[in-house]
N, C-alpha and C positions, 0 to 999 in steps of 0.2 A: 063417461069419465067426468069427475069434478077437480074443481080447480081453483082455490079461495084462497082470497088473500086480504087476512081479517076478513070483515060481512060481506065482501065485496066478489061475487060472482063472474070470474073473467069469461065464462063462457054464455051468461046471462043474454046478452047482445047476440051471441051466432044464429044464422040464420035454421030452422027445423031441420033442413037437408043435412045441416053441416057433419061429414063422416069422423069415424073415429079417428084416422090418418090425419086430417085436417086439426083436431084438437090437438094432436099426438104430436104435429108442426109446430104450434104455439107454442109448446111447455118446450120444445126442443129450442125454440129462437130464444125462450124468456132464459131458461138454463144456460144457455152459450154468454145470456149477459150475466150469470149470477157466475159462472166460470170464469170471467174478468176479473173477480172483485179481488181486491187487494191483499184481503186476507180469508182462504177458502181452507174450511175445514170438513171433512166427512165422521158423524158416527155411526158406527157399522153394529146392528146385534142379530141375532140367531135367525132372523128370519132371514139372513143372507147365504146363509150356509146350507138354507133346506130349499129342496127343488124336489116337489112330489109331482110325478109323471105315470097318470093311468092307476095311481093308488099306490106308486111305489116311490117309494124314497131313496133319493139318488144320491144326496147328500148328506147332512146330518139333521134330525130331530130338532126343532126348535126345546127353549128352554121345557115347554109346558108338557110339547111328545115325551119328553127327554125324562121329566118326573113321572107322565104317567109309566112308560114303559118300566122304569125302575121299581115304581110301585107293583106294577103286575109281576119282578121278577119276587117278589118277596111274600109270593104266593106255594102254599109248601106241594102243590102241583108243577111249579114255572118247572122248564128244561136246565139241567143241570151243565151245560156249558153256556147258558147267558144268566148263570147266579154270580154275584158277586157279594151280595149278603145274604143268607138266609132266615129262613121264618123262623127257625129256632135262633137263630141273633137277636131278631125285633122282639121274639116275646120273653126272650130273657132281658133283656132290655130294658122293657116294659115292667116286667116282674121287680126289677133292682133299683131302678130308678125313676120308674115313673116314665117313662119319653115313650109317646106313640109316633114312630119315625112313622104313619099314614094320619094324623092327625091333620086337619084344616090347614092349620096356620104353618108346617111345613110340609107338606105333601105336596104341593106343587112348584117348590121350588128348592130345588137340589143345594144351593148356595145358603139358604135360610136354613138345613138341615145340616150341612155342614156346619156353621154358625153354632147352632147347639148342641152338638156334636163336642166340638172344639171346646166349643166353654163350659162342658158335664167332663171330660177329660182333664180340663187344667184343676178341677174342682175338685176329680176325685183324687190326682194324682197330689194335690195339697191336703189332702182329709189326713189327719191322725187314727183314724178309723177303719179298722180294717173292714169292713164290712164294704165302704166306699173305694178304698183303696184297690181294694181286689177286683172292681169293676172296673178299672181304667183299664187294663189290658182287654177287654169285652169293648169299651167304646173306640179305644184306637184300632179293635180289630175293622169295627165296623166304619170309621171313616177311611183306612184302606181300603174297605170294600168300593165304597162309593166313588174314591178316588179311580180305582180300576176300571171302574162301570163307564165314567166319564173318560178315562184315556180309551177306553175299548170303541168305544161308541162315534168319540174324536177320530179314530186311525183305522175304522173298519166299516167296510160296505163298498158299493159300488165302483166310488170314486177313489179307492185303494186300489181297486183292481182292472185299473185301465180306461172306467168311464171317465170323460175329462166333460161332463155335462155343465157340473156347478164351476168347476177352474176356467171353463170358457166364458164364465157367466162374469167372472172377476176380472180375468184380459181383456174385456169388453169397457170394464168399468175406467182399467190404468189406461187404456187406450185412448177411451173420452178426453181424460185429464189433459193426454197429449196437445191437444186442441185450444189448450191452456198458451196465451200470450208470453213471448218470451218476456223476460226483466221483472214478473210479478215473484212474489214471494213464493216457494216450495210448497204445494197443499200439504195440510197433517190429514192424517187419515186414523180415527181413531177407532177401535175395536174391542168390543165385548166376548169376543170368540174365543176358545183357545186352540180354534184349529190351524192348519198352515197354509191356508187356501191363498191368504194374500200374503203370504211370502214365496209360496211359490209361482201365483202368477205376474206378480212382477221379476220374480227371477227368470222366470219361461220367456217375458218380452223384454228383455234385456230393460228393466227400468231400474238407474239407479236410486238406493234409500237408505234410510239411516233410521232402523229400528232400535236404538239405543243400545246396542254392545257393540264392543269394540276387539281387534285380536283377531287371529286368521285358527292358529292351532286351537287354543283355547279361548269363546269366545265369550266375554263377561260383561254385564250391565256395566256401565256406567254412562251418567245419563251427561257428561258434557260433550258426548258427542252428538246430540243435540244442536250446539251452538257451534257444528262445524257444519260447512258446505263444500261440496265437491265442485274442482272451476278448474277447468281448460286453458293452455295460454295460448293464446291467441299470437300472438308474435314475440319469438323471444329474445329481440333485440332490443325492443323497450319493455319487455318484461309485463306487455297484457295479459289481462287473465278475466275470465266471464266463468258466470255460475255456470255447469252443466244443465241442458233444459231438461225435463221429465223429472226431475228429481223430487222424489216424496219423503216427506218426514212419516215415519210410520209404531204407533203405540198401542201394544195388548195390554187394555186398563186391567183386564181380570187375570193376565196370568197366561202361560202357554203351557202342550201338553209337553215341548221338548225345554223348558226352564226346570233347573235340578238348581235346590241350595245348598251352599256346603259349606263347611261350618268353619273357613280359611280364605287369609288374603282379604284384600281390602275392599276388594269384589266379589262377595259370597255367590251373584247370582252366575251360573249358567247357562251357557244353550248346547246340549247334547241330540246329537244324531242317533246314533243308538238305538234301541228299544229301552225304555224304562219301565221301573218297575215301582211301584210307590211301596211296595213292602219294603225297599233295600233304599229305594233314594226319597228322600223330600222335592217331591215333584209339585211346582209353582204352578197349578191351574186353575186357581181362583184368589182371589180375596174373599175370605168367607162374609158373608153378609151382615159379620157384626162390622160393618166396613168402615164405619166411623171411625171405628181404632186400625183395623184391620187397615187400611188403605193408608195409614199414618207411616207404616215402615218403608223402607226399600224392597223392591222395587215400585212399589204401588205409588207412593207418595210424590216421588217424582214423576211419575206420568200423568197421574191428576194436577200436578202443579204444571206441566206443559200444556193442558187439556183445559184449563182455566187462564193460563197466561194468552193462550192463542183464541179463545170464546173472548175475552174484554181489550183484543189488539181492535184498532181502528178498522171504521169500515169492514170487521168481520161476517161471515158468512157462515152457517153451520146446516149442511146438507143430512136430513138425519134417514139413514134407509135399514128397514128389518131391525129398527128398534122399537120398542113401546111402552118404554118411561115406567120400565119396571122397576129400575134401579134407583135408590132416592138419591144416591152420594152423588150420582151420574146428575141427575135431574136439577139435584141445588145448583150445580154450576152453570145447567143451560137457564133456571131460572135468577140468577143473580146477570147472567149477561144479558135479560132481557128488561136490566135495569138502567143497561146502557142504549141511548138514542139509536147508535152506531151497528147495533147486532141485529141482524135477522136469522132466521130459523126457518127451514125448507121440509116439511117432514111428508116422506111420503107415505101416508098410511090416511087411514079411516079415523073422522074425527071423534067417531063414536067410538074407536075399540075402547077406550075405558073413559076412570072420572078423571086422569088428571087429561086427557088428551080435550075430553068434550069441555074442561074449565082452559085451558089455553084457546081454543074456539071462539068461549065466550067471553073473550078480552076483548074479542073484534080489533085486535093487534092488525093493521099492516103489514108489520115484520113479521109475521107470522101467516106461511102459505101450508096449505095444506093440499095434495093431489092425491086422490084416490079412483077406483072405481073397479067396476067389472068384468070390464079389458074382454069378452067375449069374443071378438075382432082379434084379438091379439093371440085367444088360447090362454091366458093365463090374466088375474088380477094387474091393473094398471098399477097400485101402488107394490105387486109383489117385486124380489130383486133381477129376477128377467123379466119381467116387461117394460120396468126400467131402463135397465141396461140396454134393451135390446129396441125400445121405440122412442124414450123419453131423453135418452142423453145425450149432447149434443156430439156428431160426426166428424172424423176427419176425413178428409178428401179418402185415405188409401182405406180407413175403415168402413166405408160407404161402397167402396167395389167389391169390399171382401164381403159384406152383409148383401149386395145384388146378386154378385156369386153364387151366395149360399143358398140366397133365396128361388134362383133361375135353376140350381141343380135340385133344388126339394121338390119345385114344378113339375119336374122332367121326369122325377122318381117317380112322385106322384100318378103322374100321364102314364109310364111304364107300366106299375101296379094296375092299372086301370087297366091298359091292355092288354096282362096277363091273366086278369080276371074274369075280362069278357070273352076271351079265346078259352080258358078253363069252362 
């Protein structure tokens, strides 16, 4: 396990012996102090949502599984209940406009496909040209398809069908928080996913939050609920009142798979239960990655302005897990806040996964920590989101009996197997 904070090697000094547990203490005692800090914010991307166990994936595909598996479905072999565009789409496609939806430059990333998707549709559908004209219904067929693949993919597998592997892995996370000192400000918790992993496991542990809609029947963006707080009174003769403790601000920068827009009321966005369908609703799961503009409207624009308001608050703190600075719109605001004294940056990944990670490295920044490693001892990578969760974050007393628990009944199974094995 590595541990850098700027050039600075904190585990440089331990002694040869020192065990992985023992490092594994460190990062937990320095975390409980970074969980103080005044202003704590988390961003959350797709490696939080995948938990591969034994070669199988229990949760969902990160971004990159997520393109190739889409690319293989567009193979005029793939299985015709995991098509959602097919090969006769792309090569007509191809044929009309030029667009190799397996090309470089979007092939691996479903959001940059979208992106030129979107703007060869607003294009054709402006053409006086019939030739072009009559391709727009060919390209909005084919960004429904995509949209489908993406809610298909969001809402099916394991963890639909009663695995609670990866939602365990999230309860673990709101649980840490708990550990969080009363009177500090509500952590934001910000999200590139559009799954519902973290609204449901704060709903599973009773945590109250405020993901920016408001309304019980019909629930609708609007983002000054934001600037409300949920408080208790305390005595209601003098009429005290204190914030609710656990209380999370919580924001899907990219969109969710249950946001529908509709085209009334002063609050277009939605949150639907239901099943959707992107053929019949305008389903909100992305900002397409021309996001410069894309990110400017509602709902987008206001979650990146909370997401930037709370990066340049004093004494801020920005814990970044299963993301990797893929996104630039995302990245300018983590790199404009590291233009203030006051911001530091926690990310747990490998300094090397790419060029912007290994140039934030080579600032040799302080505010900038970096924890990775091989986590072998653990079963899984140190910087992935369960070995995080599960050895690196800091404990509360009642989550510390439930994790010996768990741990003293896996033993025991363990010990069991073992000696139904040697008896067979």
């Amino acid at each position: 396990m590595r541990f850098l904070k700027g050039t600075r090697d904190e585990f440089a000094k331990l002694k040869e012996d020192t065990t992985w547990e023992d490092k594994a203490e460190i990062i937990q005692r320095q975390m409980a102090e970074v969980f103080g800090s005044k202003n704590l914010s988390f961003l959350m991307g797709s490696g939080c949502s995948s938990l591969r166990i034994g070669g199988a994936e229990l949760g969902i595909p990160t971004m990159r599984f997520l393109a190739d598996e889409f690319q293989a479905s567009l193979t005029p072999d793939a299985k015709a209940e995991h098509v959602f565009v097919t090969a006769a789409q792309k090569t007509e496609l191809h044929d009309k406009l030029g667009i190799d939806l397996s090309a470089d430059e979007i092939s691996g990333n479903l959001e940059r496909m979208l992106g030129v998707l979107i703007n060869a549709h607003q294009f054709c559908t402006s053409s006086d040209k019939d030739k072009l004209s009559s391709v727009a219904s060919l390209v909005a067929d084919i960004i429904v398809g995509i949209k489908k693949f993406v809610l298909y993919k969001c809402t099916t597998g394991p963890f639909a069908c009663g695995d609670e592997s990866v939602l365990t892995l999230y309860r673990r996370l709101y649980q840490s928080l708990s550990t969080r000192a009363r009177g500090l400000a509500p952590p934001w918790v910000f999200s590139t996913n559009y799954d519902l992993f973290n609204e449901r496991a704060m709903d599973r542990s009773g945590i109250p939050y405020s993901n920016g809609f408001s309304g019980t029947v019909e629930r609708r963006f609007n983002p000054a609920t934001y600037r409300l707080a949920l408080a208790e009174q305390l005595d209601i003769t003098s009429r005290r009142w204190a914030v609710v403790d656990g209380f999370v601000h919580f924001c899907k920068l990219h969109g969710s798979v249950n946001w529908v827009e509709e085209d009334k009321g002063l609050y277009p966005i939605r949150e639907s239960h239901p099943p959707l369908d992107p053929s019949e609703h305008r389903i909100m799961i992305y900002p397409t990655l021309s996001k410069q503009t894309s990110s400017l409207g509602s709902p987008y624009s206001d979650m990146f302005r909370e997401f930037q308001r709370q990066v340049v608050q004093d004494q801020s703190v920005l814990v970044i897990l299963g993301f990797s600075f893929g996104d630039e719109h995302v990245n300018n605001i983590i790199f404009q806040g590291l233009a203030l004294p006051g911001f530091r940056v926690i990310a747990f990944m490998d300094p090397e996964t790419n060029d912007i990670t290994r140039e934030l490295a080579a600032l040799g920044d302080p505010r900038i920590w970096f924890i990775w490693g091989d986590g072998k001892e653990a079963g899984t990578k140190a910087h992935y989101f369960d070995g995080v969760v599960n050895h690196l974050m800091p404990s509360g007393a009642d989550q510390k009996i439930e994790q010996t628990i768990e741990k003293a009944l896996q033993t025991l199974l363990a010990k069991q197997q073992e000696n139904e094995d040697g008896e067979g």
